[in-house]
N, C-alpha and C positions, 0 to 999 in steps of 0.2 A: 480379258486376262490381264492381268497385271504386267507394266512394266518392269524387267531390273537394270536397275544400272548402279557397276563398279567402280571404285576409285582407279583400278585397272584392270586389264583383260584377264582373263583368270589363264588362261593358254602361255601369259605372256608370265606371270609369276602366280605361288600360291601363296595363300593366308601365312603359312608356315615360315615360309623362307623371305616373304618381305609383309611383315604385320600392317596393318592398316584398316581402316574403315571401310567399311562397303553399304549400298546402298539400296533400298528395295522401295522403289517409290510409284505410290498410286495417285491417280487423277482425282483430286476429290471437285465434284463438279456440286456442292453446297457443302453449307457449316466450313466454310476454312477462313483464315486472317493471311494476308501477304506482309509477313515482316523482312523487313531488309537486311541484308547482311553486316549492313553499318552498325545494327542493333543484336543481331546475332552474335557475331564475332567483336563486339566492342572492345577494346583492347584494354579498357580504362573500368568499367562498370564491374560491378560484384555481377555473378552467379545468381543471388535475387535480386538483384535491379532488373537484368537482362531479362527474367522468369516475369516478373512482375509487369515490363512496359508489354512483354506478350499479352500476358492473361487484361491489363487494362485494355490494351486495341483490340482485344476479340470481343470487348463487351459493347452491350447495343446503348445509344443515349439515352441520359436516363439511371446506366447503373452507378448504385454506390460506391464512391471506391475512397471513405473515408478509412482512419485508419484502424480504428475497431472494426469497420465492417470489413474490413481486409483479414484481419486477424480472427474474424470470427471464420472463415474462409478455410484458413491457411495455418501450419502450424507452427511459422515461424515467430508470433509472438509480436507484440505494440514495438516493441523496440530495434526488432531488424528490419520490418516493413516501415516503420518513419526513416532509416536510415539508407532504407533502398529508393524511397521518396524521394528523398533529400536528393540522393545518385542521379534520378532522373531530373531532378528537375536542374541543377547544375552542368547537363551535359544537353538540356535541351529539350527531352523528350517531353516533359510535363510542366504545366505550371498551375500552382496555385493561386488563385485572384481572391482576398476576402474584399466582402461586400456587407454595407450596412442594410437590414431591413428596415420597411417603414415602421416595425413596432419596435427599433432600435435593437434587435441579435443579432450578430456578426456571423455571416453564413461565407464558406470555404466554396467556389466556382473552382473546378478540375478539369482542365482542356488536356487532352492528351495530343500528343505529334506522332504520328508515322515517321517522319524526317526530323533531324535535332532541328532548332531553332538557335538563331542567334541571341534573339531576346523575347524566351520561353514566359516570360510575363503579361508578353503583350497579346491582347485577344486575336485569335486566329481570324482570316479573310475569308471570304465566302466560296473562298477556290483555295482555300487551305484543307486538307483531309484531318478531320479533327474527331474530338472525343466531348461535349459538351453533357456532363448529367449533370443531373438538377441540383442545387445548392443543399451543403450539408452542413448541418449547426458547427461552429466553431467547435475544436477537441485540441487538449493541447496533447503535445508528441512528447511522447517518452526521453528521457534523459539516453542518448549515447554512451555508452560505458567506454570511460578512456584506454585508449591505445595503449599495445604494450610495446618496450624497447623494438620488437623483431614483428612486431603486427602494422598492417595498411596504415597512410596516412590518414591523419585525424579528417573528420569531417567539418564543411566548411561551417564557420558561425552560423548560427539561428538569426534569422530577420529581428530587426526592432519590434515589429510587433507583437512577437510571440516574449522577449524578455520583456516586456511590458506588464503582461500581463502578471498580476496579483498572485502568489505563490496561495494555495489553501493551507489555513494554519493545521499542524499537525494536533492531534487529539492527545486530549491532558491522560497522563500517564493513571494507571486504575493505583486506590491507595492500596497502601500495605501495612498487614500490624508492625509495632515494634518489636514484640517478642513473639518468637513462633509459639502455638501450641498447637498439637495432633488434638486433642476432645474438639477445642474451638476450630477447629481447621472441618474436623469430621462433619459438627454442628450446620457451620458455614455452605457444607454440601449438600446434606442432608435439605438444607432451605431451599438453596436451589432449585435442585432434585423434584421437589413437592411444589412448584408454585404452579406445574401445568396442572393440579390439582383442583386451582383456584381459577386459573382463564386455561384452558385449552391452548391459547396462541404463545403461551410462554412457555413453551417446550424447548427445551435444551439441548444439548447434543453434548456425548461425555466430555467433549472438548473443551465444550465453553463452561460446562461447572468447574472443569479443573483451572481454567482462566482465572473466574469469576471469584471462585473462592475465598481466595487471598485477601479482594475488599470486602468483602462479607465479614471474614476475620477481623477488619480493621473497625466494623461497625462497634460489631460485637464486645470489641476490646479495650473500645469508650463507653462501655458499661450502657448499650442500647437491646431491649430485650432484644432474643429472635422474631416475639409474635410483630413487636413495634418495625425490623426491618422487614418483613411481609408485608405488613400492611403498606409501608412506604413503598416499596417497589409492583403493587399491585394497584394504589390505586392512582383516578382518574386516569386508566386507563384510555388510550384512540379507539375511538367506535370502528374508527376502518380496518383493514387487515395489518398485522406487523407483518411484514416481511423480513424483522432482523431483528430475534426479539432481544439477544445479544447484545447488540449494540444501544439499545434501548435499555435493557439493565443497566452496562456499564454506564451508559450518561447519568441515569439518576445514580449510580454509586458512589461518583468522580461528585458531580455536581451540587448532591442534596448530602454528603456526609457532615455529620456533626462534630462540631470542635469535642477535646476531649475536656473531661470536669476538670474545676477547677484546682487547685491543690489544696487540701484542707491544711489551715496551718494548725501544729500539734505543740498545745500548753505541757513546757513538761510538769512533770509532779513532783512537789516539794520533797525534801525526807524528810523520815518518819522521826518523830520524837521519838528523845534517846532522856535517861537520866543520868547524869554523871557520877561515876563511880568513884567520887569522890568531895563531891560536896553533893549531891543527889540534884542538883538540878537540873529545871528540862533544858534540852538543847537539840538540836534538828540535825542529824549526820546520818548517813547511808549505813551507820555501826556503832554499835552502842562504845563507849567509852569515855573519857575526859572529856569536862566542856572547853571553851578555849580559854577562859579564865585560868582552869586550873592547870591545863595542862602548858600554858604563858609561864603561870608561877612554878611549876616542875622543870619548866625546860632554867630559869633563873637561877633555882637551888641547887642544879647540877652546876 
């Protein structure tokens, strides 16, 4: 039978008249973790920091606890889990050790602590109660979203080695026509639309043809047939599967677009012979009347 026990005697006050917590606690004799009240009650930690150094010390050596695989987990997202990281490992309870492998990939070691640590860096003793799972490839941690005026203080800077590392460059923006047109816009979908026609693996989702469209447009609008950007975007196709056939359009759209033609230069056209209405000779004006001879000597006589 279970034991209960109150925050006080229920004879001595009720729920009603003085509110508080109460307690119904059972022996669990397997599957439990002893966390301490220093991490319970931490005075200083988020709500998921506290959640998170739990669920890490209930897990066996061995498991994952990068931060994707945390976030696949949990619904709090790449970016509250780095920052509940972050929480533990500045109060102690965890640390991160990167290490070089012999094939040169930089793999993340994750000791967890029961107790804070003075200097959560330094590898645990054999008579330390620890967390060792197996190394996890290098991942970089989501950006912090800056504090606001009446929000917690900011979190501490990022290690040297994490701003070190190489920003990936951002992807070239997809082109656009100059001037809109709805037929070429239509046209544009319509290709789309029709290329799983020709591979199976280029199927689209309404999403990505209303994306997609725009540079389709811009092909189009340099005077490139439709059949010519088909064929461009279908062939030498990957033997292996697309998984993103999307993103495989837009690189060849971005990457293999054609300049637009050149500007034809335009000969204007002479005018047309005229004959002077008044000495009949020919003479070259946009309207028949006076040559400039005579109309020199008319303008003199007045």
């Amino acid at each position: 039978m279970a034991e209960q026990h109150f925050s006080a005697r229920l004879r001595a006050r009720s729920a009603r008249s003085r509110p508080g917590v109460g307690h119904v606690d059972e022996r669990h004799p397997e599957q439990f973790t002893v966390v301490g009240n220093h991490l319970a009650q931490h005075p200083e930690l988020s709500l998921t920091a506290i959640g998170l150094a739990t669920h890490i010390q209930s897990l066996p050596d061995g498991a994952l606890v990068g931060i994707k695989a945390l976030a696949a987990k949990f619904p709090e997202g790449e970016t509250r889990i780095a920052a509940a990281l972050r929480e533990l490992e500045a109060h102690g309870y965890l640390a991160r050790i990167k290490e070089r492998m012999p094939s040169g990939q930089i793999v993340t070691r994750t000791i967890s602590y029961n107790k804070p640590q003075a200097r959560p860096a330094a590898p645990a003793t054999a008579s330390a109660p620890r967390r060792e799972p197996a190394p996890e490839p290098e991942e970089p941690e989501p950006a912090a979203p800056a504090p606001s005026a009446a929000g917690p203080a900011p979190e501490p800077p990022a290690p040297a080695a994490a701003l070190a590392r190489p920003a990936r460059p951002a992807p070239a923006p997809l082109p656009e026509p100059q001037t809109p047109d709805l037929e070429r816009h239509r046209t544009a979908a319509e290709l789309l639309a029709g290329l799983r026609a020709h591979d199976p693996r280029l199927l689209l989702s309404a999403r990505d043809v209303r994306r997609l469209a725009p540079a389709v447009s811009a092909w189009l609008e340099r005077g490139i047939e439709p059949g010519a950007v088909r064929r461009t975007l279908t062939a030498a196709l990957p033997a292996d599967p697309i998984h993103h056939p999307a993103a495989l359009l837009a690189h060849r759209l971005t990457a293999m677009l054609p300049p637009p033609l050149p500007a034809v230069a335009v000969t204007p056209r002479p005018d047309p012979l005229q004959n002077c209405d008044r000495c009949d000779r020919a003479f070259r004006a946009p309207e028949p009347g006076c040559c400039p001879g005579c109309a020199a000597r008319g303008d003199m006589a007045a």
